[in-house]
C-alpha positions as CSV (number, residue, x, y, z in Angstrom):
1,X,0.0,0.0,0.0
2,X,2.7,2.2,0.6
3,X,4.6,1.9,-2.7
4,X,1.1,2.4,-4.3
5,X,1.1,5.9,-2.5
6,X,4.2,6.9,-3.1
7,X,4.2,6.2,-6.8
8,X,0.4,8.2,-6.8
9,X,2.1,11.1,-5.2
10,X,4.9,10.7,-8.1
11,X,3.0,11.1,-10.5
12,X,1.1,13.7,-9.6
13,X,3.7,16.3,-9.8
14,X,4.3,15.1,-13.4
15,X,7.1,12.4,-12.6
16,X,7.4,9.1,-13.6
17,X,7.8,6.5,-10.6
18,X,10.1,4.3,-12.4
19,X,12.6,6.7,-13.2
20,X,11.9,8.2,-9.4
21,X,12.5,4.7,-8.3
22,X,15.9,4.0,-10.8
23,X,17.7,7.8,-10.1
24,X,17.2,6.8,-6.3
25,X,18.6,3.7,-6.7
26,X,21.6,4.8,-8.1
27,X,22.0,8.0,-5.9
28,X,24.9,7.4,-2.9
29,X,21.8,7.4,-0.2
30,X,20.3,4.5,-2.7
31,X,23.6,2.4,-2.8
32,X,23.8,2.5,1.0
33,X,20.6,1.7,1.7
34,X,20.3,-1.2,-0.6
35,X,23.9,-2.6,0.6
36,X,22.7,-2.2,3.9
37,X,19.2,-4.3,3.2
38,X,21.4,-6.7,1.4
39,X,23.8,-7.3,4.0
40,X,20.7,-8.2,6.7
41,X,18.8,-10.5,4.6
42,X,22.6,-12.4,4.2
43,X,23.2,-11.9,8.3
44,X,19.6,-12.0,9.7
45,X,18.1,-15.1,9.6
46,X,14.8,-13.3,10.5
47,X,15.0,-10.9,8.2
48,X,15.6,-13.0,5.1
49,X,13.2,-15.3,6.2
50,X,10.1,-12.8,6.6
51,X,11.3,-11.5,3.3
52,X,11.3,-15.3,1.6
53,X,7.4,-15.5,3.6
54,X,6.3,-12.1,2.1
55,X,7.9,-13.2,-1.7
56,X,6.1,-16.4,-1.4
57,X,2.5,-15.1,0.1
58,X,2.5,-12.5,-3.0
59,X,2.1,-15.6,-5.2
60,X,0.5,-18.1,-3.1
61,X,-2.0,-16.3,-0.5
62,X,-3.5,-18.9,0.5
63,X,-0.3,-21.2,1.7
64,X,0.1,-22.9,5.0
65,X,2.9,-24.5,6.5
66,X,0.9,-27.7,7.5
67,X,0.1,-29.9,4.4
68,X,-2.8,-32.4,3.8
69,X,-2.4,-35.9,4.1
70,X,-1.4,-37.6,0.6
71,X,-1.2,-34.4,-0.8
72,X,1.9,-33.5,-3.3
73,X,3.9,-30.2,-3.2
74,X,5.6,-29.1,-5.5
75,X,8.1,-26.1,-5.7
76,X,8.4,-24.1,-8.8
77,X,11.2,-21.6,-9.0
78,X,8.5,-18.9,-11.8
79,X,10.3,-18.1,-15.1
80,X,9.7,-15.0,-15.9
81,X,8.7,-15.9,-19.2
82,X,5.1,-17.1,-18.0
83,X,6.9,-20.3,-19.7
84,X,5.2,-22.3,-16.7
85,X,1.9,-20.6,-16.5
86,X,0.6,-23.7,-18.4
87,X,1.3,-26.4,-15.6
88,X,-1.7,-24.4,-14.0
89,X,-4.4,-25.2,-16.1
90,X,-2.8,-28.8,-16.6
91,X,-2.5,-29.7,-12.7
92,X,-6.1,-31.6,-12.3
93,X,-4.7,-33.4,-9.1
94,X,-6.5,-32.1,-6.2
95,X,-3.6,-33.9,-4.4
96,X,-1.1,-32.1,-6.3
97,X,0.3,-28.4,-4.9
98,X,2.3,-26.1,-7.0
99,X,3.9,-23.3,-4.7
100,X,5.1,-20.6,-7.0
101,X,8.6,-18.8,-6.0
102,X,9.7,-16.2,-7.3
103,X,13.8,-16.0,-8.4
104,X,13.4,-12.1,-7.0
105,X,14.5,-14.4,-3.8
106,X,18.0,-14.6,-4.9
107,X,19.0,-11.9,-7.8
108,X,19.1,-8.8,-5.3
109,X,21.8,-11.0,-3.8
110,X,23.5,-12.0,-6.8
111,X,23.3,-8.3,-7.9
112,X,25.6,-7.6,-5.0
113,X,27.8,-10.0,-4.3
114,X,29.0,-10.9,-7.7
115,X,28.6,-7.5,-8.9
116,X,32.7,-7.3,-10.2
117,X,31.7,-10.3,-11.9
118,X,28.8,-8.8,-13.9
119,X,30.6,-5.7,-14.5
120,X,33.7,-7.3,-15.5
121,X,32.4,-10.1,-17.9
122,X,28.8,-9.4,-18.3
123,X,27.2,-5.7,-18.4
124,X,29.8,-4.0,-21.0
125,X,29.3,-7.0,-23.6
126,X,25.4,-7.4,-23.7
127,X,26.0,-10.8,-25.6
128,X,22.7,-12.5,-24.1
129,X,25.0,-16.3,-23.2
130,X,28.2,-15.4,-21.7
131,X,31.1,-18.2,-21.3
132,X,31.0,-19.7,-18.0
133,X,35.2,-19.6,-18.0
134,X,35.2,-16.5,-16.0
135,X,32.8,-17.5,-13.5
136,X,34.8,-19.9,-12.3
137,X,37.8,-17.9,-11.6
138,X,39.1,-17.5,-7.7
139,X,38.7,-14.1,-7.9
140,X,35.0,-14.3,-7.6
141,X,34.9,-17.1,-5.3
142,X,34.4,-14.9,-2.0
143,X,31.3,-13.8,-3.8
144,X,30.1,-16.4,-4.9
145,X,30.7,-18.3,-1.1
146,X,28.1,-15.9,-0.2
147,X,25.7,-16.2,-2.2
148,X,25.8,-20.2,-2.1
149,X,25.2,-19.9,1.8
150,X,22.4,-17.5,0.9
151,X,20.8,-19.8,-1.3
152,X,21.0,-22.9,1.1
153,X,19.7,-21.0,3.8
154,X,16.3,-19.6,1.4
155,X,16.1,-23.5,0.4
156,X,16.4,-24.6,3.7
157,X,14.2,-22.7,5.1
158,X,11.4,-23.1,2.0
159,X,11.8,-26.7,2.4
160,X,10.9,-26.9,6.2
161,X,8.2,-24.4,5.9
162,X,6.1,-25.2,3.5
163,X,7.0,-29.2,3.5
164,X,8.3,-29.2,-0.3
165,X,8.3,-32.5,-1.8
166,X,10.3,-31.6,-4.8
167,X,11.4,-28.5,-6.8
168,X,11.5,-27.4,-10.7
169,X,13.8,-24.9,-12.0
170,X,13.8,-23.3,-15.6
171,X,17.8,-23.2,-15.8
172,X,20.5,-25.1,-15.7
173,X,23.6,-23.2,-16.6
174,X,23.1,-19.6,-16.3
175,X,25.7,-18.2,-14.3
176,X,23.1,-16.7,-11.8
177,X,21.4,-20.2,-11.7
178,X,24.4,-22.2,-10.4
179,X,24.6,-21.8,-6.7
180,X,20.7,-22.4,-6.8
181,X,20.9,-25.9,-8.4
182,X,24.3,-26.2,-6.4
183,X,21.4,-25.2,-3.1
184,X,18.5,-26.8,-4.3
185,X,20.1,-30.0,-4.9
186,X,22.2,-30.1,-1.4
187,X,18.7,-29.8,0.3
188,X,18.2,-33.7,0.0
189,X,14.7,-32.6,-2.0
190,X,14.1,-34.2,-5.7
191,X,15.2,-31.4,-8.3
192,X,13.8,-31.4,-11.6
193,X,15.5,-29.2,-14.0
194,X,12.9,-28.0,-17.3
195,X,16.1,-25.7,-19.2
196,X,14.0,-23.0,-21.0
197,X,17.0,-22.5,-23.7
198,X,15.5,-24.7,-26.4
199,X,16.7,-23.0,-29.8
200,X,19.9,-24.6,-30.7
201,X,22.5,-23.9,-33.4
202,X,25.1,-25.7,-35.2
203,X,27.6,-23.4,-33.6
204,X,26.1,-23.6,-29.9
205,X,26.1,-27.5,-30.1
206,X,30.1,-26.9,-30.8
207,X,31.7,-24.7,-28.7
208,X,29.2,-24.7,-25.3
209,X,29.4,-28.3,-23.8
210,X,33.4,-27.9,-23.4
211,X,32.4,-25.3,-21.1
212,X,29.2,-27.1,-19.5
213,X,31.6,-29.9,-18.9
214,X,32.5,-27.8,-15.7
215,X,29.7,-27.8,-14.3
216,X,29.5,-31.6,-14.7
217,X,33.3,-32.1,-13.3
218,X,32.0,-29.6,-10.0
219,X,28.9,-32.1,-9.3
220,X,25.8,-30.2,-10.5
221,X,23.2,-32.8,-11.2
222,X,19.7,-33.4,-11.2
223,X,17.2,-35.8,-11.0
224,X,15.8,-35.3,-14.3
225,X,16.5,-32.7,-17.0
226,X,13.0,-31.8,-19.9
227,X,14.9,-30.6,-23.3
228,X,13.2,-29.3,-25.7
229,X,13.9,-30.9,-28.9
230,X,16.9,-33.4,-29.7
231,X,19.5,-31.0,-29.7
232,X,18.6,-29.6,-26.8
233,X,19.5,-33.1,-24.9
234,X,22.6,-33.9,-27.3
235,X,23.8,-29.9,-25.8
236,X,23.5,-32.0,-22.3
237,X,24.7,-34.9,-23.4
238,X,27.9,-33.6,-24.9
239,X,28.3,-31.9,-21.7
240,X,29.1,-35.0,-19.6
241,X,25.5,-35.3,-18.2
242,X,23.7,-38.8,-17.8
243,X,21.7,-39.2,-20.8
244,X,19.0,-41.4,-18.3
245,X,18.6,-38.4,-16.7
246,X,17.6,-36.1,-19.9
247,X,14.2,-36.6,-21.5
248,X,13.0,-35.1,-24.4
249,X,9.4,-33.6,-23.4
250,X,9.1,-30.4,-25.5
251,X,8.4,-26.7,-24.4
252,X,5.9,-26.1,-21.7
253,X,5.3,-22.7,-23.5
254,X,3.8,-24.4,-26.6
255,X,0.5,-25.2,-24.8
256,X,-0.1,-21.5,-25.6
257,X,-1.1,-22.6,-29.1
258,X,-3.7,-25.3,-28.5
259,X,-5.5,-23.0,-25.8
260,X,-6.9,-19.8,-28.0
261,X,-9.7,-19.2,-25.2
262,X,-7.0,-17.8,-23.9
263,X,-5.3,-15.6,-26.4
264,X,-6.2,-12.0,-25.5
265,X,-7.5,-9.4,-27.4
266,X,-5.2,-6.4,-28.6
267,X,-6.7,-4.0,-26.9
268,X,-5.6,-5.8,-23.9
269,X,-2.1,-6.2,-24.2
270,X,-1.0,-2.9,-24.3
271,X,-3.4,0.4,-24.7
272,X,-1.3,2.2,-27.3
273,X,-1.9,-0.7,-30.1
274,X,-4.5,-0.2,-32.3
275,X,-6.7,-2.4,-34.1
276,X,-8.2,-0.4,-37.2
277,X,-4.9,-0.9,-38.4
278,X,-2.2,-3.6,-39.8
279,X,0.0,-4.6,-37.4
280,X,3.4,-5.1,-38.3
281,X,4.9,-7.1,-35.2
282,X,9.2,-6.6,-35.7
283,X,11.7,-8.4,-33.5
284,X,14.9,-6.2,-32.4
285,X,18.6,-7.4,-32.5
286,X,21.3,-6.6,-31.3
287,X,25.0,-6.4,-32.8
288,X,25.4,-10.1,-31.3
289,X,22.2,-11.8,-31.3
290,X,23.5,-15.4,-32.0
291,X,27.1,-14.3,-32.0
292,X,27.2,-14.1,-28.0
293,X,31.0,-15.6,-27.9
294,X,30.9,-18.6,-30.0
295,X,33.0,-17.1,-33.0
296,X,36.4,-16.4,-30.9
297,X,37.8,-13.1,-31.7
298,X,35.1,-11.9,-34.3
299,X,35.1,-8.6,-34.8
300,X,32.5,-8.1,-36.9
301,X,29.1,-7.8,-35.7
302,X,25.0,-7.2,-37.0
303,X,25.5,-3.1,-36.9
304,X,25.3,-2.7,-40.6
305,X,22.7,-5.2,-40.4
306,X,20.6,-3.7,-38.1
307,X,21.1,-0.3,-39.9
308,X,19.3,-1.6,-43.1
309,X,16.8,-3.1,-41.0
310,X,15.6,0.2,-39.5
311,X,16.2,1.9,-42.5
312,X,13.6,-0.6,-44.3
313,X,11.2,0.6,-41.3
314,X,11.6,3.8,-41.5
315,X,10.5,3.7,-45.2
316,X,7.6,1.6,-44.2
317,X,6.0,4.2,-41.6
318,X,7.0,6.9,-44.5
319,X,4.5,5.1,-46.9
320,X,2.0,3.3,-44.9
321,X,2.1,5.7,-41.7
322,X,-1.9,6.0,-41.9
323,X,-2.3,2.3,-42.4
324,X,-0.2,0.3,-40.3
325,X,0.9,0.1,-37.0
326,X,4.9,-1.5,-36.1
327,X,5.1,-3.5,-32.8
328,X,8.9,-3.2,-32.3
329,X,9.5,-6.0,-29.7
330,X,12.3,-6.1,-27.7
331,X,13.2,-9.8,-25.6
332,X,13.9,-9.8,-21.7
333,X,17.4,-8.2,-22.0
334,X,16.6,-4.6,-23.6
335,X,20.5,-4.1,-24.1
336,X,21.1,-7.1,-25.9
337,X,18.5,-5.9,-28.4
338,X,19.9,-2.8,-28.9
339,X,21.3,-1.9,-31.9
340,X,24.2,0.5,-32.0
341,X,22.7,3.4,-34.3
342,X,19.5,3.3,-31.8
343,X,19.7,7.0,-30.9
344,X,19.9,8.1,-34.2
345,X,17.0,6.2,-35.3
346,X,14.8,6.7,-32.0
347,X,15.3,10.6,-33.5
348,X,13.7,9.9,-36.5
349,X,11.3,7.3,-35.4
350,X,9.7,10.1,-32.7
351,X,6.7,11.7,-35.3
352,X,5.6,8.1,-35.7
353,X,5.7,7.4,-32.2
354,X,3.3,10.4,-31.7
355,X,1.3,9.7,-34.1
356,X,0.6,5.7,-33.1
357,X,2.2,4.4,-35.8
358,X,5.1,2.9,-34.1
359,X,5.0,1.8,-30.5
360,X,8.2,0.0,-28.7
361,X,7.2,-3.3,-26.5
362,X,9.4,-4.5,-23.9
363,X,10.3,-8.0,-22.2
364,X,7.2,-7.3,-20.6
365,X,5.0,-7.8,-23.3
366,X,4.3,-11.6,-24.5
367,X,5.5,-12.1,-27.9
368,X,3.3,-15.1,-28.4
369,X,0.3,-12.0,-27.7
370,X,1.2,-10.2,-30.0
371,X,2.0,-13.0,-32.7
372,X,-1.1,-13.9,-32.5
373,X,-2.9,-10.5,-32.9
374,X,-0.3,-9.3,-35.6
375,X,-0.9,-9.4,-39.2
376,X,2.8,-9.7,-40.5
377,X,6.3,-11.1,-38.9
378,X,9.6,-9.5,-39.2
379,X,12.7,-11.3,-37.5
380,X,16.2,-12.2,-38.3
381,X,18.0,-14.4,-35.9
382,X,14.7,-15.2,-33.3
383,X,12.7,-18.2,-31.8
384,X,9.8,-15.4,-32.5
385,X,10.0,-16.8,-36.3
386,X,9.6,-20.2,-34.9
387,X,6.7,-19.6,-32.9
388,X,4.9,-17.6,-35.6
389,X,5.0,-20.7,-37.4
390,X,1.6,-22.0,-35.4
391,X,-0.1,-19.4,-37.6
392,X,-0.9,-19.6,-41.2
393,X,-0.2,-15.4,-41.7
394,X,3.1,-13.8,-43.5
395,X,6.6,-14.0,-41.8
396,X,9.6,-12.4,-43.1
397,X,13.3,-13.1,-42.3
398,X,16.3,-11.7,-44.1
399,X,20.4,-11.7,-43.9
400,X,23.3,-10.2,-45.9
401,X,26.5,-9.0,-45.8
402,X,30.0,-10.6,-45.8
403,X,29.5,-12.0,-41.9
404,X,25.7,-13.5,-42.5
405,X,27.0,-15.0,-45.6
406,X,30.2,-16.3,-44.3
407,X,28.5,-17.9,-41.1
408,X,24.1,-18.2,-41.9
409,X,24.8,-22.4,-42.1
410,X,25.9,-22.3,-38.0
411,X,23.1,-20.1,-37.3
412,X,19.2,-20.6,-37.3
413,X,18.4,-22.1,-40.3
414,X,15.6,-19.3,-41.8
415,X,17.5,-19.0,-44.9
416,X,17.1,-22.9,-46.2
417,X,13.5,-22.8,-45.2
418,X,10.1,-22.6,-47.3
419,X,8.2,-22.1,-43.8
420,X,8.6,-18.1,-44.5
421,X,9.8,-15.4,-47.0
422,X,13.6,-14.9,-46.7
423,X,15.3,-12.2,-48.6
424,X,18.8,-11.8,-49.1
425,X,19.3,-7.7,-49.3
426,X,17.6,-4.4,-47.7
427,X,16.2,-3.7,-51.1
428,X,14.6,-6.9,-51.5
429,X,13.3,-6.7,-48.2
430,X,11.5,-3.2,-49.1
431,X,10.4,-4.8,-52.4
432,X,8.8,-7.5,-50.6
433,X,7.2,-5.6,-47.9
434,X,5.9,-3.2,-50.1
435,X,4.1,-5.9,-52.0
436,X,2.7,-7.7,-49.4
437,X,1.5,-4.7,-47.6
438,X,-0.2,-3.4,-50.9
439,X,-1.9,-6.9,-51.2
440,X,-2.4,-8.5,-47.6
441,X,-5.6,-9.6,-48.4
442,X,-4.8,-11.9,-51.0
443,X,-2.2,-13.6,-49.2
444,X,-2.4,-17.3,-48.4
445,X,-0.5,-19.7,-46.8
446,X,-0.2,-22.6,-49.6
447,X,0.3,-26.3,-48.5
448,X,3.8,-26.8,-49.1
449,X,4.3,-23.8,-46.5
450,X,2.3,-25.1,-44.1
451,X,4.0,-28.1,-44.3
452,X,7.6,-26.5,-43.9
453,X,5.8,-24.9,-40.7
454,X,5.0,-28.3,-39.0
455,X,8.2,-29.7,-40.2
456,X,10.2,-26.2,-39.2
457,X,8.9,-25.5,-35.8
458,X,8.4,-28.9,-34.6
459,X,12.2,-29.7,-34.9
460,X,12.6,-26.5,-32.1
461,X,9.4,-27.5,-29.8
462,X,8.5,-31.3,-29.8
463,X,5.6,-32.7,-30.0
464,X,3.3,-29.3,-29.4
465,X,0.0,-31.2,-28.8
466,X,-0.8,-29.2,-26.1
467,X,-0.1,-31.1,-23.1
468,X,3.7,-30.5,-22.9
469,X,2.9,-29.2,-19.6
470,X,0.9,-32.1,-18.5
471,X,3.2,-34.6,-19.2
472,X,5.8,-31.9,-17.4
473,X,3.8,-33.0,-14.3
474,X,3.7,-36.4,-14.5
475,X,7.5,-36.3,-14.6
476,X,7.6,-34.2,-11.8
477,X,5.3,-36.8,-9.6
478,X,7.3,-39.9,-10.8
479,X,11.0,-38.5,-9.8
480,X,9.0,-36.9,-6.4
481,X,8.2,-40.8,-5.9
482,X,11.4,-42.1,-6.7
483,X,10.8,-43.1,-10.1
484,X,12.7,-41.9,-13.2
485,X,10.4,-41.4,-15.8
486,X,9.4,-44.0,-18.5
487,X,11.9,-44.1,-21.1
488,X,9.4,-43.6,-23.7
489,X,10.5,-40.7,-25.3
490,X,14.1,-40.5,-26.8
């Protein structure tokens, strides 16, 4: 109640609360303050546990310590993603508990504690994946010691509260992810790990399981691990982990598709989009989107890229300004999607924000919404592209240049597909937007597309029947029982 007042009084002299709430933060009163809070949660046991209670009652008001008799609980560490929304509607099992936790927990602590390590390896590059090599270093192990204990003591105490019988996470290998598995897995409690990182290139599969290897030579294991797709597992596999312990179960997020009572409406998504008008849903990049650190000393990045790209939409909004409406969609990381002539276009691109006819979406804003209520797809190295390959409506990829051409077979394989449009220059681009745009209502998806669709997207998301999630569960009771799961899926 109080923040709610505070940020009404904000705004009422004309401010906006989050950038109130961000100039604080990074003020000298804001840094103390919030290294003193941190430092009590690590060295108060009462503190951190009344602020674990409050993080956990936000989600789950209802929660008691005391459990029924036969009853099934089951802790799951929320991806922000909404990725594991769907294991709600799927849970059936009135003997079945999910108790929702939020990672908030742990980051303000990671924040803190490895903060030389972030600033060192990870906020100047903005590369999405970062190598774990650094992470492991000695320098950050007095850190990292910290954190660990942290996490223990926020498992332990989760555990013993609320009676967990055993816990899914949606991470593996992310470097803030570690000392939680490392924590999760020291509690004695069944760990069930469903890795959200599903899309998979050539180039991924080569040079990241040297460096998951450590993980596997430190001890981080599982009970069971859900991939995505096959080379999802073989990116496990060929990381040292026990293929018995990696199933193949597809991506809980896929559900989305076979459940469009749920799908909103535009309007509700976000106020600013409008529906009298073609929506043109666009997916940022950034200089690295794919690059992250697998190509060694590579110089060379998407820049020029992304400069044709927004020059392509600044046309568009030049000649269909009155007609159509660009999503520009930026992913969780708004950094990473950046691309490095941003201010310069943001300048141009200001009249057309005014006017409605471009609006910027952040992490924030479901991609899958928006895919659904968008009329054409624009994306160059995405899953977005994958998942707009449920629906039957125009998608649009395109790469050039000396680096695209010289790598585009280790990347995402858009340009070898007939599951969308791909173009091979800026001009073509403009020449095939322009058409389409003039002629959207005659476009149909023809069977040989369709086909490429099914084929495409169901190499990236297994077996999207709409009960990913359900069959998530089951796997989740059989490990919580002592049973691995049936080896009925490869």
């Amino acid at each position: 109640m109080i923040k709610n007042a505070l940020k009404i009084v904000i705004r009422s002299v004309g401010l906006n609360p989050t950038t109130v709430a961000n100039t604080f933060r990074s003020s000298w009163l804001g840094i103390a303050l919030n290294s003193w809070r941190i430092s009590k949660l690590v060295k108060n046991n009462q503190a951190r546990n009344h602020f674990i209670y409050e993080l956990i009652k936000e989600f789950n008001p209802d929660l008691t310590s005391s459990k029924p008799a036969g009853t099934l609980r089951i802790g799951l560490l929320w991806d922000r993603r909404d990725r594991f929304k769907w294991l709600g509607y799927a849970n059936d099992d009135k003997n079945c508990e999910i108790v929702r936790m939020r990672i908030a927990m742990f980051k303000p602590i990671w924040w803190h504690y490895l903060r030389d390590y972030l600033k060192d390896t990870v906020a100047e590059q903005n590369m999405g994946e970062y190598p774990l090599d650094t992470y492991f270093k000695a320098e950050y192990d007095k850190g990292k010691a910290v954190y660990h204990q942290y996490c223990k003591d926020v498992v332990s105490f989760i555990k013993e509260t609320y009676n967990i019988d055993v816990f899914l996470l949606p991470k593996l290998n992310d470097d803030w992810a570690i000392e939680i598995v490392r924590a999760f897995r020291a509690a004695g409690v069944p760990l069930v790990i469903d890795d959200r990182e599903g899309a998979n290139t050539k180039k991924r599969l080569e040079i990241v399981p040297p460096r998951l290897r450590q993980l596997f030579d430190e001890g981080i294991d599982f009970d069971l691990l859900c991939a995505h797709n096959t080379a999802h597992k073989e990116l496990f596999m060929k990381s040292g982990f026990d293929p018995d312990k990696i199933i193949i179960n597809g991506a809980p997020e896929s559900d989305y598709w076979s459940n469009p009572h749920l799908w909103p409406a535009l309007k509700d998504i976000d106020p600013r989009l409008q529906s009298d008008k073609i929506l043109v849903l666009i997916f940022a990049f950034g200089p690295r989107n794919f690059l992250h650190f697998y190509y060694g000393n590579e110089k060379r990045d998407w820049t020029q890229l992304g400069e044709d790209y927004h020059e392509v939409i600044l046309q568009l909004l030049e000649k269909y300004g009155d007609r159509i409406q660009i999503a520009y969609k930026l992913g969780g990381q708004t950094a990473r999607d950046r691309f490095n002539g941003y201010e310069a276009f943001a300048k141009k691109v200001a009249p057309y924000e005014e006017s409605g006819a471009f609006v910027e979406l952040r992490g924030s804003v479901n991609s899958f919404d928006l895919l659904v209520n968008a009329d054409v797809t624009i994306g160059f190295q995405t899953s977005g592209l994958t998942e707009a390959m449920f629906l039957d409506k125009p998608i649009i990829c395109g790469g050039w240049g000396d680096l695209y051409n010289e790598i585009k077979d280790t990347l995402l394989p858009f340009h070898t597909t007939k599951a969308l449009t791909f173009v091979d220059s800026k001009e073509r681009m403009w020449e095939v937007l322009d058409l389409l745009l003039e002629n959207l209502d005659t476009f149909t998806l023809t069977d040989e597309m369709g086909a490429a669709r099914k084929e495409f997207r169901e190499s990236f998301f297994y077996n999207p029947d709409g009960n990913v999630s359900r069959r998530l569960l089951g796997y989740v009771k059989e490990v919580a029982t002592g049973q691995l799961p049936r080896s009925t899926i490869p």
